[in-house]
Backbone as CSV, one residue per row, in Angstrom:
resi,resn,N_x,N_y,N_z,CA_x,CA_y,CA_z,C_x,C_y,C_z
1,UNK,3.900,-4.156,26.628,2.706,-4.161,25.799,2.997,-4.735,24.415
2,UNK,3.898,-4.389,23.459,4.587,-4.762,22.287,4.927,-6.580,22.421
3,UNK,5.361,-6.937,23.779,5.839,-8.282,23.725,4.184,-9.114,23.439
4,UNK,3.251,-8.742,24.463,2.054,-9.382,24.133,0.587,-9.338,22.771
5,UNK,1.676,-8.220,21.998,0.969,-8.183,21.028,1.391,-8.772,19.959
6,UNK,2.810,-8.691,20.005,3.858,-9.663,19.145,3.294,-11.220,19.409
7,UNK,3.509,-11.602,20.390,2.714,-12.593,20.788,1.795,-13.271,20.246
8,UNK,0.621,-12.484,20.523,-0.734,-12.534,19.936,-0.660,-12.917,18.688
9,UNK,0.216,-11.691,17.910,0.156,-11.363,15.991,0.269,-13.211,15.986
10,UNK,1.788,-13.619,16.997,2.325,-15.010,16.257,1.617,-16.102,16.277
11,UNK,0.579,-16.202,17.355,-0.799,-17.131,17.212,-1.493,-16.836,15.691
12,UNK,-1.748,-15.720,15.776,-3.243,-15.578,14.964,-2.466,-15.966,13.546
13,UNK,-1.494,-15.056,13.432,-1.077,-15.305,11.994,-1.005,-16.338,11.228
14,UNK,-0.845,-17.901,11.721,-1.060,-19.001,11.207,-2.595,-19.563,11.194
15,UNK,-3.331,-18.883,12.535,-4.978,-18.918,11.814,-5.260,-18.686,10.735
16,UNK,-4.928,-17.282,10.511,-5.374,-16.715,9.592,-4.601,-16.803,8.252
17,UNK,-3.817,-17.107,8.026,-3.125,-18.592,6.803,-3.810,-19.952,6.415
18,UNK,-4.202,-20.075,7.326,-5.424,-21.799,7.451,-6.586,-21.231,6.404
19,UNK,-6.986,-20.379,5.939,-7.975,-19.750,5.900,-7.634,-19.838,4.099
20,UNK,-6.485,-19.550,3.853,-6.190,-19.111,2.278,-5.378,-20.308,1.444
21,UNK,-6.264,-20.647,0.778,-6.214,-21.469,-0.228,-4.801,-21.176,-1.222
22,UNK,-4.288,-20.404,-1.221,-3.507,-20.420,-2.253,-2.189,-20.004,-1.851
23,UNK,-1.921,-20.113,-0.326,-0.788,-19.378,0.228,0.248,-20.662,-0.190
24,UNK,0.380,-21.985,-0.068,1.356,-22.972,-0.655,1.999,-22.256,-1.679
25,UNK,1.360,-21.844,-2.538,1.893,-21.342,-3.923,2.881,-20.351,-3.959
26,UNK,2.341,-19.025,-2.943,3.023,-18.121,-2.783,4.569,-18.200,-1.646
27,UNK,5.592,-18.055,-1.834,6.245,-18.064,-1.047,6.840,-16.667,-0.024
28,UNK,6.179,-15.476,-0.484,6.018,-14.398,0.373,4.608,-13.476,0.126
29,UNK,4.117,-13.940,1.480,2.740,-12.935,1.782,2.809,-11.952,2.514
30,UNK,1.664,-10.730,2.078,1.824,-9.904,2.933,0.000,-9.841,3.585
31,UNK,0.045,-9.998,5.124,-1.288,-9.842,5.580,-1.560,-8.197,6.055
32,UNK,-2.450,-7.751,5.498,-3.015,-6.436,5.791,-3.798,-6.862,7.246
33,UNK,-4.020,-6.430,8.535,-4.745,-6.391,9.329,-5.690,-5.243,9.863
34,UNK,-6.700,-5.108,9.216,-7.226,-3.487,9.563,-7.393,-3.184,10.608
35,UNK,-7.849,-4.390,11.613,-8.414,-3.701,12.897,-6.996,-3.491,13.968
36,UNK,-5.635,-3.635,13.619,-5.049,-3.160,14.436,-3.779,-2.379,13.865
37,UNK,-4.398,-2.271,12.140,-3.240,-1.499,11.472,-2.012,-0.975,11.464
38,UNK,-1.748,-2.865,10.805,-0.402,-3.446,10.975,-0.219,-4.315,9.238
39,UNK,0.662,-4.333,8.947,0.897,-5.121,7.553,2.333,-6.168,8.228
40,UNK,1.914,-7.410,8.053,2.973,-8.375,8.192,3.264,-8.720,6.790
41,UNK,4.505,-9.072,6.925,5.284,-9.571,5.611,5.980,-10.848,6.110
42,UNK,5.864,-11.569,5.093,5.972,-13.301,5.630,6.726,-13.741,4.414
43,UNK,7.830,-14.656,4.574,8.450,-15.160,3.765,8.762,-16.891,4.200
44,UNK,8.199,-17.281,3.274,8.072,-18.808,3.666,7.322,-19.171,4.760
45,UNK,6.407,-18.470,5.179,5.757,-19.073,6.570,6.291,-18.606,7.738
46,UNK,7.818,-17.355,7.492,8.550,-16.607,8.351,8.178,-15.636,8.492
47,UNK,7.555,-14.477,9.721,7.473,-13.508,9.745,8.725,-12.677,9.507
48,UNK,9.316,-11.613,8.547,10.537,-11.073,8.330,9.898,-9.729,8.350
49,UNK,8.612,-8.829,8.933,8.911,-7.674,9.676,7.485,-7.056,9.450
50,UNK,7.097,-6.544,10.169,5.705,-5.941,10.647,5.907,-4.005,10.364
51,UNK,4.965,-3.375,9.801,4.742,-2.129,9.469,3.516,-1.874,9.684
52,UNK,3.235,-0.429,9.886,2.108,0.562,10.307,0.917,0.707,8.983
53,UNK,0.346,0.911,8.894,-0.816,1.413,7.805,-1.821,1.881,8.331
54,UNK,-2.007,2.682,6.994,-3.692,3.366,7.057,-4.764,2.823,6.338
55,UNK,-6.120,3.203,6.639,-6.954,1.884,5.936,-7.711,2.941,5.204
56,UNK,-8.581,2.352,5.126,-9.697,3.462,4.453,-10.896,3.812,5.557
57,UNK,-10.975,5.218,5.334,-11.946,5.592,6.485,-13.404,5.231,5.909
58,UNK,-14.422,5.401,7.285,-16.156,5.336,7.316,-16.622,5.832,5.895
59,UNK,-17.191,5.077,4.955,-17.914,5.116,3.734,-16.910,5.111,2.682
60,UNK,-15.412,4.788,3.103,-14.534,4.056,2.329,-13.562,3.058,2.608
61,UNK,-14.262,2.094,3.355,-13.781,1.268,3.811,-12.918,0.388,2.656
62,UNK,-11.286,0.201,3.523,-10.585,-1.167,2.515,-11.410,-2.202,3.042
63,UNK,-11.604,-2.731,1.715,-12.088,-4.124,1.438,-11.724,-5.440,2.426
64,UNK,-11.897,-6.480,2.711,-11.411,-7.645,3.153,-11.200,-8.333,1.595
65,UNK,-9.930,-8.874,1.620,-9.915,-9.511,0.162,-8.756,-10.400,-0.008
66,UNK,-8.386,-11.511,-0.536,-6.870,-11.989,-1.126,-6.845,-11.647,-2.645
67,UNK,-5.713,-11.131,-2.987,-4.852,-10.503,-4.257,-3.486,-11.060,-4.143
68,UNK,-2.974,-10.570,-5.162,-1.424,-10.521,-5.536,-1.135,-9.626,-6.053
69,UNK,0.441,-9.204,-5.521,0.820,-7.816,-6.311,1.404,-8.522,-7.676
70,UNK,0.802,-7.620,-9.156,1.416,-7.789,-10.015,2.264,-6.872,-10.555
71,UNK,2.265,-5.614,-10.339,4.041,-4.479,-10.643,4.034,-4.059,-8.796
72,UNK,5.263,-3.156,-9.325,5.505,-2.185,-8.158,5.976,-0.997,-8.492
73,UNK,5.605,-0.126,-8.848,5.498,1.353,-9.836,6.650,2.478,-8.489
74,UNK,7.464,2.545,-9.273,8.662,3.602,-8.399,8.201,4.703,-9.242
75,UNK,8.245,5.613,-8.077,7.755,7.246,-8.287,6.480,7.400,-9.541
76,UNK,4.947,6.736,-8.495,3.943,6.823,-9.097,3.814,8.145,-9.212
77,UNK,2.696,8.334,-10.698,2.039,9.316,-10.902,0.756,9.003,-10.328
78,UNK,0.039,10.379,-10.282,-1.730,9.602,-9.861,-2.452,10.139,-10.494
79,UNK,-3.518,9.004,-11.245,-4.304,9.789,-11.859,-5.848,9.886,-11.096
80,UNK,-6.097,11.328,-10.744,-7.275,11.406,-9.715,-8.590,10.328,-10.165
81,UNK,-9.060,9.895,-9.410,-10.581,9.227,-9.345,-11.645,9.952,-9.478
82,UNK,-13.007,9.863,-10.054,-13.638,10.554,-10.191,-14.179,11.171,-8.426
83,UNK,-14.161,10.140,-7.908,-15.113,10.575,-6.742,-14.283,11.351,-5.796
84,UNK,-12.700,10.830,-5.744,-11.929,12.069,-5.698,-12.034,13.754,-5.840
85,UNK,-12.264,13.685,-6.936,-12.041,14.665,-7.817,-13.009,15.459,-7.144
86,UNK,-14.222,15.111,-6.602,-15.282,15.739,-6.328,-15.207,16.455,-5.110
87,UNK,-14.406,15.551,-3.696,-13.822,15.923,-2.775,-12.973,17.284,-2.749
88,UNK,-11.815,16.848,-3.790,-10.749,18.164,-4.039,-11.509,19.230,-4.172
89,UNK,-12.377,19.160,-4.884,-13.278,20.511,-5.500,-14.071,21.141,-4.708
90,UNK,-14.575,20.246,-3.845,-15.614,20.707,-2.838,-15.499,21.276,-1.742
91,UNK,-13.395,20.617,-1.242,-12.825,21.294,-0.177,-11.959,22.401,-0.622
92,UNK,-11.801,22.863,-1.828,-11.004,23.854,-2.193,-9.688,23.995,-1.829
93,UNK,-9.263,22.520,-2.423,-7.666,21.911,-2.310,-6.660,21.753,-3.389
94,UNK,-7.706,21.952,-4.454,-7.174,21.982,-6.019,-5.608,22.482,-6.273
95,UNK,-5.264,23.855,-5.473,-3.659,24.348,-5.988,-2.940,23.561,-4.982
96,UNK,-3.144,22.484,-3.807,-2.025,21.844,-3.239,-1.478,20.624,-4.123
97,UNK,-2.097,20.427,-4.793,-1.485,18.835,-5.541,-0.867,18.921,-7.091
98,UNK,-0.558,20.280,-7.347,0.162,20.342,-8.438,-0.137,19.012,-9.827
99,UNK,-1.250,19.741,-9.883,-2.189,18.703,-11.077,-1.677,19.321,-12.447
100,UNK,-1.607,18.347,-13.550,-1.155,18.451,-15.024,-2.543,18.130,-15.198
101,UNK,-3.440,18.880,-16.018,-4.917,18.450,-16.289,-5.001,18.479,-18.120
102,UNK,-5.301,17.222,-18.250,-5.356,17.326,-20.066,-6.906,16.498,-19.880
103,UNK,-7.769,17.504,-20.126,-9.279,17.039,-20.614,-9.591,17.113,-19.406
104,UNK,-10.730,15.597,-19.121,-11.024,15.351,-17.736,-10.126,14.564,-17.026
105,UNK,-8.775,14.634,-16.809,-7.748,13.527,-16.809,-7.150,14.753,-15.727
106,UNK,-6.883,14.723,-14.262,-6.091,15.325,-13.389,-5.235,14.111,-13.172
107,UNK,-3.791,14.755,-13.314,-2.599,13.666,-12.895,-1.815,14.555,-12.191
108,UNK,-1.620,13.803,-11.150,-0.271,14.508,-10.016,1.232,13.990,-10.094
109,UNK,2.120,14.433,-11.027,3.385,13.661,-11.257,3.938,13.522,-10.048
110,UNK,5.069,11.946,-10.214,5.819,12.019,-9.210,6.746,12.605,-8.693
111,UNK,6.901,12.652,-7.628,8.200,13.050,-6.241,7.130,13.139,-4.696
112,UNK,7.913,14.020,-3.840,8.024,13.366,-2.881,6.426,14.051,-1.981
113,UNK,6.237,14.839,-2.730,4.538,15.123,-2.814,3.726,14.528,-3.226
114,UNK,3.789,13.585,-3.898,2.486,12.987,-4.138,1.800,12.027,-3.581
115,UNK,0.607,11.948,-3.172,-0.300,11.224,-2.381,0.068,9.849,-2.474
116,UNK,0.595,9.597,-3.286,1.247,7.790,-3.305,2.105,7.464,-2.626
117,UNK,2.854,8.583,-2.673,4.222,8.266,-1.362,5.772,7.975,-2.841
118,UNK,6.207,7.435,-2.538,7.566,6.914,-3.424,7.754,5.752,-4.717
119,UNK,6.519,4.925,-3.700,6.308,3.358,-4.258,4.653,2.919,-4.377
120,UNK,3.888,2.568,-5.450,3.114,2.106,-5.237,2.626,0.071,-5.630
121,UNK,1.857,-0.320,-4.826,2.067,-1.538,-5.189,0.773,-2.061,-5.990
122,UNK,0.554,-2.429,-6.836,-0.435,-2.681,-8.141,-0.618,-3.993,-7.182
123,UNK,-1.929,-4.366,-7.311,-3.138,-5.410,-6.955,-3.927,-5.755,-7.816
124,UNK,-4.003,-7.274,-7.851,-5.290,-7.518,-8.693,-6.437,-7.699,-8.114
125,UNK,-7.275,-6.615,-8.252,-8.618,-6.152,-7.768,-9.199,-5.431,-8.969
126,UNK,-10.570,-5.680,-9.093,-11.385,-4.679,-9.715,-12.022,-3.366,-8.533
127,UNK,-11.432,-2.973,-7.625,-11.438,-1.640,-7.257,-10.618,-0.877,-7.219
128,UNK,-9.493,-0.365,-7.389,-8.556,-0.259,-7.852,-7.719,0.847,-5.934
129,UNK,-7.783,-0.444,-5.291,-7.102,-0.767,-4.432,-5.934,-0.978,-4.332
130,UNK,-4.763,-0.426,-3.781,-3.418,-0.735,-3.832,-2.971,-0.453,-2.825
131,UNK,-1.718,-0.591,-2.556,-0.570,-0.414,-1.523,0.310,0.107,-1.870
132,UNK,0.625,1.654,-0.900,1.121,2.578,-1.578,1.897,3.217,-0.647
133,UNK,2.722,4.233,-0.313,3.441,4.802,0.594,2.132,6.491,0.453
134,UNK,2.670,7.373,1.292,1.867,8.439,1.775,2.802,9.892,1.832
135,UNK,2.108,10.928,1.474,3.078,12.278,1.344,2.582,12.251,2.928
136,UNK,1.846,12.268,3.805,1.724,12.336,5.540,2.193,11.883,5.765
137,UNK,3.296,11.570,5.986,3.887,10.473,7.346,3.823,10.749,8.936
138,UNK,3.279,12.060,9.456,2.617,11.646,10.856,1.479,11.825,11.547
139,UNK,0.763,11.066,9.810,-0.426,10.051,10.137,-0.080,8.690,11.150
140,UNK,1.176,8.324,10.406,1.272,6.783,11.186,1.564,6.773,12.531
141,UNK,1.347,7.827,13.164,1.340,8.046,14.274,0.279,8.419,15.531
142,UNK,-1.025,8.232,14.723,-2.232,8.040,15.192,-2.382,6.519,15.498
143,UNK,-3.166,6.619,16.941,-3.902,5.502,17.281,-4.623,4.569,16.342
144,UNK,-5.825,5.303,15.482,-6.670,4.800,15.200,-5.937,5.176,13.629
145,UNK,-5.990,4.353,12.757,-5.081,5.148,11.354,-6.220,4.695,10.133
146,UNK,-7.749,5.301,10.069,-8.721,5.511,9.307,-8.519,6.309,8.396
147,UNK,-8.250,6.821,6.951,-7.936,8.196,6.513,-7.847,8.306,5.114
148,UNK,-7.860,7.158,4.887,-7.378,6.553,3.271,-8.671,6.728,2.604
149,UNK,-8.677,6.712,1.017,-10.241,6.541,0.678,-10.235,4.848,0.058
150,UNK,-9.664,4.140,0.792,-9.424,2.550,0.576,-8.652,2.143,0.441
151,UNK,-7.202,2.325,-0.242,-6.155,2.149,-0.542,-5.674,1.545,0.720
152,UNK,-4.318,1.155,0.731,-3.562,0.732,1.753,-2.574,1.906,2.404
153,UNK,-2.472,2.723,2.656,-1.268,3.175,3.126,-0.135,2.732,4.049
154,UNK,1.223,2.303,3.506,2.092,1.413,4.231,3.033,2.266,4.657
155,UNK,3.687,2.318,6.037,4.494,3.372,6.308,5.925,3.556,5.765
156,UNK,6.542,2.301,5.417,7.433,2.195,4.704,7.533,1.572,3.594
157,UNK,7.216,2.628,2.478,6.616,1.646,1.322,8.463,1.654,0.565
158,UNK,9.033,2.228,0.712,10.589,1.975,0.077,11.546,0.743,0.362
159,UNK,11.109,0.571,2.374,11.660,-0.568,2.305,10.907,-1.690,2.206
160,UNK,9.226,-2.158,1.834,9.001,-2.963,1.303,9.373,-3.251,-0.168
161,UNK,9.418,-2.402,-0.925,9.991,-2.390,-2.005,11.551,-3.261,-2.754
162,UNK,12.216,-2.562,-1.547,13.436,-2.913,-1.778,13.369,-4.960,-1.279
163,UNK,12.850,-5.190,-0.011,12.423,-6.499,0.173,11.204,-7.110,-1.066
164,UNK,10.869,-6.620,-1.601,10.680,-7.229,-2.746,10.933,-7.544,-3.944
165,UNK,11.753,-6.539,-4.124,12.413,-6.473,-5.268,13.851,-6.320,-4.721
166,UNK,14.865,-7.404,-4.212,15.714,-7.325,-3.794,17.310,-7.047,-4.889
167,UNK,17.108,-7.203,-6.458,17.741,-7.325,-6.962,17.979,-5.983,-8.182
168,UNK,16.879,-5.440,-7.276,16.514,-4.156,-8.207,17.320,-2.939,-7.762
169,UNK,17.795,-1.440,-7.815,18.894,-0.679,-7.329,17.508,0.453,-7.196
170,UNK,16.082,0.270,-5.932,15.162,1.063,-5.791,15.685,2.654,-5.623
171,UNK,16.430,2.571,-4.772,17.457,4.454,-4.709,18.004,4.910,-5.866
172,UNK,18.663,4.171,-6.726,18.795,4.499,-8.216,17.683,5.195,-8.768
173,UNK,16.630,4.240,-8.986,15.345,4.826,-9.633,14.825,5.458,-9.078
174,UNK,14.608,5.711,-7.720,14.045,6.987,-7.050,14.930,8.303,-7.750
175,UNK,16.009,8.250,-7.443,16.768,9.361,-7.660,16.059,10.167,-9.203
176,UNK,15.759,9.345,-10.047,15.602,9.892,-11.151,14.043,10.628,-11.145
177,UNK,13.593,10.590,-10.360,11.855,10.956,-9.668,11.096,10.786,-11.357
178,UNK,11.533,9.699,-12.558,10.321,8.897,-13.557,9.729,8.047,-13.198
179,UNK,8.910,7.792,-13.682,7.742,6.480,-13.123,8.216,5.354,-13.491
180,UNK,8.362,4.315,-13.249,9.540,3.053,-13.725,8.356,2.041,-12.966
181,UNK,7.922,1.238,-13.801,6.821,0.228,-13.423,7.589,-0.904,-13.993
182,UNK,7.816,-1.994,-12.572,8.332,-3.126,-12.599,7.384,-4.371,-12.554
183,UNK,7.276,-5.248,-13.108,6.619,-6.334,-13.360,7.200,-7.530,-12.222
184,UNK,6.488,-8.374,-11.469,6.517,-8.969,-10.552,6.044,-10.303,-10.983
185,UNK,7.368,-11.135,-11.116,7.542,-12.504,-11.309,7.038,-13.551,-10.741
186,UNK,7.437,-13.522,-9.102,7.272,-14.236,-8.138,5.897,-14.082,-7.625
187,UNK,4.800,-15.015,-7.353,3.767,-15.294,-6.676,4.038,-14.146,-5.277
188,UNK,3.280,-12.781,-4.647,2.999,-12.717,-3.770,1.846,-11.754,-3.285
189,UNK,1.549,-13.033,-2.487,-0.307,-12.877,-2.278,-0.149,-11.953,-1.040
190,UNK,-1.436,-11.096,-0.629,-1.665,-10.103,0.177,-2.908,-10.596,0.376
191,UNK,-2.814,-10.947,1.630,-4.131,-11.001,2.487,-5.077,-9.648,3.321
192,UNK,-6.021,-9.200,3.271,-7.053,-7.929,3.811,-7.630,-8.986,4.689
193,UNK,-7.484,-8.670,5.507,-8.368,-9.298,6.879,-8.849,-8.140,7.832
């Protein structure tokens, strides 16, 4: 089953490259695929390795979109969303996420609890959409992986990390569980299909 889907991915994936105007530029993309929630990572027009994700569920659907990541934030903090916020409150979840609350400002510091996962990946979008790792990890073990409130959830957001930032010592800075936001040099575009 895996051989004919591998398969498949290796057709479509150059379709769906034909499509984006600005991939010349970039020399590593990453294509989000929602409907079979999968994230390819492409380097030079090379597929160099396929991962699991979660999308955003019914009335929060991820977007279809092309971006670029501009940081990659080791051991995000989060600062809740309003419409979030409304959820937490309504399901009476408030003492699981170990919130620092100054004003109307709920922030969940990092480690290995927090809804971001380890690594998050900054996008340029005005929805504030990203690609992020997950405190669930056996979510990625559902069929259907709907669950997100839009975001990306990537199953291995450490070792995309480290493949992106290959020169960086990512286990170093984990270890220290501070927020360390790295700035991203190199052109790489992320396709939502």
């Amino acid at each position: 089953m895996n051989i004919y889907r591998n398969c498949i991915r290796s057709l479509l994936i150059p379709i769906a490259l034909s499509y984006t105007p600005n991939l010349v530029e970039a020399s590593t993309t990453l294509i989000v695929d929602k409907s079979d929630y999968s994230m390819t990572i492409m380097k030079d027009g090379v597929v160099i390795d396929t991962q699991r994700v979660i999308v955003g569920r019914k009335g929060r659907e991820t977007p279809s979109m092309v971006n670029e990541v501009t940081h990659v934030v080791i051991n995000p903090s989060w600062t809740v969303p309003k419409r979030i916020k409304r959820d937490i409150t309504r399901k009476g979840t408030f003492d699981n996420y170990g919130f620092n609350i100054k004003g109307d400002r709920w922030v969940q510091p990092p480690g290995p609890d927090n809804v971001l996962g380890r690594v998050k990946f900054r996008l340029t979008n005005d929805k504030y959409i990203y690609i992020h790792g997950s405190n669930q990890p056996y979510l990625f073990s559902k069929q259907a992986r709907k669950f997100s409130s839009g975001c990306i959830r990537v199953e291995d957001e450490i070792a995309l990390a480290k493949y992106l930032l290959p020169k960086i010592d990512i286990d170093f800075i984990l270890t220290s569980e501070k927020e360390k936001w790295i700035l991203i040099e190199e052109k790489i575009e992320v396709i939502v299909k």
